[in-house]
N, C-alpha and C positions, 0 to 999 in steps of 0.2 A: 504493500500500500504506500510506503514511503518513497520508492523508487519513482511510484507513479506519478506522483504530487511533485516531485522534483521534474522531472520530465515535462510536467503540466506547465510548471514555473520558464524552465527555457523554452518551451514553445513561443510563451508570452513574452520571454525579454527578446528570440531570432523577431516577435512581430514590432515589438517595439524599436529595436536597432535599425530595423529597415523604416519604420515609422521616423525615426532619430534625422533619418538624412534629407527629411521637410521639416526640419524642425522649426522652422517661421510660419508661423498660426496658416492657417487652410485660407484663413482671408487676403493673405497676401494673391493669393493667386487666383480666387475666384474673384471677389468684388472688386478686389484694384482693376483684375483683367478689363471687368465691365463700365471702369469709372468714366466719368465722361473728360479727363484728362488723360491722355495716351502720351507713354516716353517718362522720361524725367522731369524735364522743364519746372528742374528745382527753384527757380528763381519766380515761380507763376505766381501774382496775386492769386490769392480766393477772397470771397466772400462770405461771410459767417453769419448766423445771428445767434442770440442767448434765449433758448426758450427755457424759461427756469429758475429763478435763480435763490431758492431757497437755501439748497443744501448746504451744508455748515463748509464744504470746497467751493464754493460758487465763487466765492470772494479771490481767492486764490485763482480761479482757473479765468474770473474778469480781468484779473492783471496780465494772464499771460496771452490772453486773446488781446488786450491792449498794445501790451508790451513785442508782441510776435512783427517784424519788418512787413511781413507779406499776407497780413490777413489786416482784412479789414470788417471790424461790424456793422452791419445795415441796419439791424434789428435787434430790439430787445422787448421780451416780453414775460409778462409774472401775470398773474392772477390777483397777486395783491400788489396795488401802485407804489405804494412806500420801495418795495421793496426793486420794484423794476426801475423806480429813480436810482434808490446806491448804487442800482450793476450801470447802470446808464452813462451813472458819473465817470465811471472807471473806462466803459469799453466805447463810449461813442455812441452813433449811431440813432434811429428814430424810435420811440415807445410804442405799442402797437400794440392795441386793445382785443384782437381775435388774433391768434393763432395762424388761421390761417391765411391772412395776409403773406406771412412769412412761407407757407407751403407754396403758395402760388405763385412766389416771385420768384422768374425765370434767372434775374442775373444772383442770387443765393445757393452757393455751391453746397453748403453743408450748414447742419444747425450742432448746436452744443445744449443739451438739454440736463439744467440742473434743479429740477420739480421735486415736489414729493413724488414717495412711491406711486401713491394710487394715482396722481394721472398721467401715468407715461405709458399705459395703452391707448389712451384716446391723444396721444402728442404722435406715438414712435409709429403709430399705422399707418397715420394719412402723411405722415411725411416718407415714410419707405414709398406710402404710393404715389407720393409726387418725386420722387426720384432724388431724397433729398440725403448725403451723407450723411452722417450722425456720432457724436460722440454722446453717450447715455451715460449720467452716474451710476454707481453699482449701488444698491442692486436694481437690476433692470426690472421684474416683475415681483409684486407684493408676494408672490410666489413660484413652484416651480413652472405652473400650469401655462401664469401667465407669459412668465418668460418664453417657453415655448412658441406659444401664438405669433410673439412678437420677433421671436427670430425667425419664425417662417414665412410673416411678412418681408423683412431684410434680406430675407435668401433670394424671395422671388422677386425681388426688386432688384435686386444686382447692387444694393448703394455701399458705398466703405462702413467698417461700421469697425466701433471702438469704444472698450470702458475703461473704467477709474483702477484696474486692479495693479497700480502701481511695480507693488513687490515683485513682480517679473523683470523690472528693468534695472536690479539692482546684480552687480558684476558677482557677489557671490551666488545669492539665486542662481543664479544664470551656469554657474561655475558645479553645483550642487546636483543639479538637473542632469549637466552635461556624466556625472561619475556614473547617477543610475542611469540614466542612456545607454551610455556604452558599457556596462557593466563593468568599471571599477569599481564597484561596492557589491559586485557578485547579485547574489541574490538578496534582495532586501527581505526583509522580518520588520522591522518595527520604524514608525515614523514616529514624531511629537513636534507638533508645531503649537506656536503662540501669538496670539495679538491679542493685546490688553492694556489698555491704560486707566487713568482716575479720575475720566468725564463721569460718572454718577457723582463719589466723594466730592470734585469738584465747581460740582453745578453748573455743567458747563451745554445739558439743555433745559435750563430754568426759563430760559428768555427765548431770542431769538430764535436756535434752532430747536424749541420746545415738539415739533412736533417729528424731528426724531426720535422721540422716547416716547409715540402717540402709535400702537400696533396699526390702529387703524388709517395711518395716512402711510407709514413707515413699513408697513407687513411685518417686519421683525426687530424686534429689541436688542438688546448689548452683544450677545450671544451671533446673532445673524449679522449685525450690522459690523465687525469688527472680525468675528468668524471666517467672513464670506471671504474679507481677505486673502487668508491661509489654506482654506479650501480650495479657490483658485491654485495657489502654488502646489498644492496637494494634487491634484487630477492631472496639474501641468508638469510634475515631475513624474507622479507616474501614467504618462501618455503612453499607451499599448495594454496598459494591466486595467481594467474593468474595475470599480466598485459596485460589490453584488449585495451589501449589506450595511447596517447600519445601525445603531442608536445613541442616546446622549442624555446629559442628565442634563438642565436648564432652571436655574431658578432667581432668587431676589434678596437680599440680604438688608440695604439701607430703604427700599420701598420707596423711595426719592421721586418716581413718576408712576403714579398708581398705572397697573396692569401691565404694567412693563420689564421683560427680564432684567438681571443685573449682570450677569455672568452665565456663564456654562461648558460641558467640555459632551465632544462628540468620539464616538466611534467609528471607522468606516475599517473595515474587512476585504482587499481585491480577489480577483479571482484567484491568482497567485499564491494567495495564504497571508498579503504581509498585511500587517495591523497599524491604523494609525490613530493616533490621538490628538484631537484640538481643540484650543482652548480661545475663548474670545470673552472678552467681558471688558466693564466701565468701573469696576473696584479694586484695581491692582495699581499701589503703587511704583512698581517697577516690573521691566520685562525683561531682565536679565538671556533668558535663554530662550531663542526664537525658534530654532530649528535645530532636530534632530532626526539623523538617518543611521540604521543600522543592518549592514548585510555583512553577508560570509564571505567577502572579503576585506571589509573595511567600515568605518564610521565617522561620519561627519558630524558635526553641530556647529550654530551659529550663537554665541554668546556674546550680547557687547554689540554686537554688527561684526565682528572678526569669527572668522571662519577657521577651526580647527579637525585636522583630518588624521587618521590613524589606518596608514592602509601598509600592511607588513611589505606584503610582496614589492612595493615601488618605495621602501624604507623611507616612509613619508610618517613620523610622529608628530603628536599633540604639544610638542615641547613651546612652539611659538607657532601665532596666527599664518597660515597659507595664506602668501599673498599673490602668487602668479594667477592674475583672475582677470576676466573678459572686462572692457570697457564696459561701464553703465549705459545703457541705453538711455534715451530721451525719456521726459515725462511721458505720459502716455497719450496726454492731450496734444502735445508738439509732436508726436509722431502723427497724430492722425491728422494736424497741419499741413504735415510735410505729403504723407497721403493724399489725403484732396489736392496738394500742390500737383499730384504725379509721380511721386516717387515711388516706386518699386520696391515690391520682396521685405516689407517693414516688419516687423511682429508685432502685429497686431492681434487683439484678442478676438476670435470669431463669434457670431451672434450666439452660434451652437456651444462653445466655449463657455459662454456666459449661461447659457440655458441651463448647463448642467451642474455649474456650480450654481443658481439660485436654488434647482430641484433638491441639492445632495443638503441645504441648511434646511428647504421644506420636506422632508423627510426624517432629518435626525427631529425638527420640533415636533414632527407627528408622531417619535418613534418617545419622547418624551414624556408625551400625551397619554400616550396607550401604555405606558413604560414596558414595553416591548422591543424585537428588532424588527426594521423592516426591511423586505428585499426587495432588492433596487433592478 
């Protein structure tokens, strides 16, 4: 029985190896193929607007649509006015009361959509149907269900599409992914990833971004909203090995925003056998240890943001941080700049990518719920 289970295991790392040598997200090559910019023509204006600009990143990503040489905003638009003045201040551009103003306007290459969860179905549909790029904050759908829908709109639209999952553009990530790819870390056994910090402890959605910590605008609390991060990295390191399983414990401690998680840690089981564990929460003063990988022939962890690896066979120890590591990639939102500009083969995160990490958080909270596993 053990022979077989091992055998089962390299079937899955010969599919992910060959999976390994597209390793730039699937979007590079279908939606860029279809963009309506062909070549490079890195230096091309686009056109942008802001539909959105709740999210507690808004602020952040108005500076860098400001700040960016070759984008320019046309549009800006919120649901509530206060709110579509500060982004307005920042990136330019004209205030615009329907939505669809912005879907309709032919010289609008792409939008940045920074809303609450619950309306980025009725934003992300009719702009995939107007043919409109799209950078969407994560999470993209209040669930997995929705997520789904809305990547199936994007697919059949052809538009580039891009989210907020930062942690992939960072040179250890990237360095991590690449051991279990190619199977320096052999067969993996056991994961442990982290994102956490002390937005409940420190009231940091009391006010303005209050309706983060609101299930019903936000679909998920501390757990999902900081989780989803990790889990992204999670599905994205092991590309080729399936999640057939799942459950999580999820709960509240300061009670800080009635009905709303505080914390929690998930389970997710690959076809493979290997185990991982993650934690996302708003009551942890420090996150000392982000990431952990351990296979038969070696182990990684990220503690600090420095990257420490113990691989016998390439007499590589833990004595001092690894630092022969890939360039950081751009933010995520200046890559899909550069995208819309025409740029090629970017890694970019696919609609389907993001689907499945929304599903694997709406799953562990259902497996919560039922305090059950569920198979995925």
């Amino acid at each position: 029985m053990k022979n077989n289970h091992v055998s089962r295991r390299k079937a899955l790392k010969q599919l992910a190896t060959s999976a390994a040598a597209f390793a730039v997200s699937p979007i590079a090559f279908s939606s860029l193929a279809s963009a309506k910019s062909k070549g490079e023509a890195k230096s091309r204006n686009i056109t942008l607007a802001l539909v959105g600009g709740a999210h507690i990143h808004a602020p952040n990503f108005a500076n860098r649509m400001a700040n960016a040489e070759n984008v320019t905003t046309k549009y800006v638009w919120d649901p509530n006015s206060e709110t579509a003045n500060t982004r307005q201040q920042v990136t330019g551009g004209e205030i615009v009361s329907d939505p669809s103003v912005i879907f309709n306007d032919p010289d609008v290459d792409g939008i940045v959509i920074c809303s609450q969860t619950n309306l980025h179905t009725q934003l992300v549909i009719p702009a995939a149907q107007a043919g409109k790029h799209m950078f969407v904050e994560k999470p993209v759908g209040m669930n997995g269900s929705e997520a789904r829908e809305m990547a199936g709109a994007i697919n059949r639209s052809g538009v580039i599409f891009q989210t907020g999952y930062f942690m992939r553009s960072s040179g250890v990530n990237q360095k991590i992914r690449s051991l279990i790819q190619d199977g320096t870390l052999g067969e993996i056994t056991r994961l442990r990833l982290s994102n956490v910090h002390s937005g409940a402890i420190g009231g940091w959605f009391d006010t303005e971004w209050r309706w983060m910590a609101d299930l019903d605008q936000a679909g998920v609390g501390a757990f999902g909203d900081l989780g989803s991060h990790v889990f992204d990295l999670l599905l994205w390191f092991m590309e080729g090995d399936s999640p057939k399983s799942c459950t999580g414990y999820i709960d509240k401690v300061l009670e800080r925003y009635p009905g709303c998680d505080e914390y929690g840690e998930g389970m997710v089981v690959f076809e493979s056998g290997a185990v991982a564990t993650v934690a996302g929460g708003w009551v942890d003063h420090v996150n000392p240890n982000q990431v952990e990988v351990s296979g038969t022939k070696g182990h990684a962890r990220i503690t600090n943001g420095n990257l420490y690896l113990r691989i016998p066979e390439l007499d590589i120890t833990p004595n001092e941080p690894f630092t022969d590591l890939p360039e950081n990639w751009k933010h995520p939102l200046e890559l899909f700049f550069d995208a819309v500009a025409g740029k090629q083969n970017l890694p970019l995160i696919s609609a389907d990518e993001t689907a499945k990490t929304n599903n694997l958080v709406t799953q562990i909270y259902r497996a919560h719920e039922g305090k059950t596993w569920v198979q995925l």
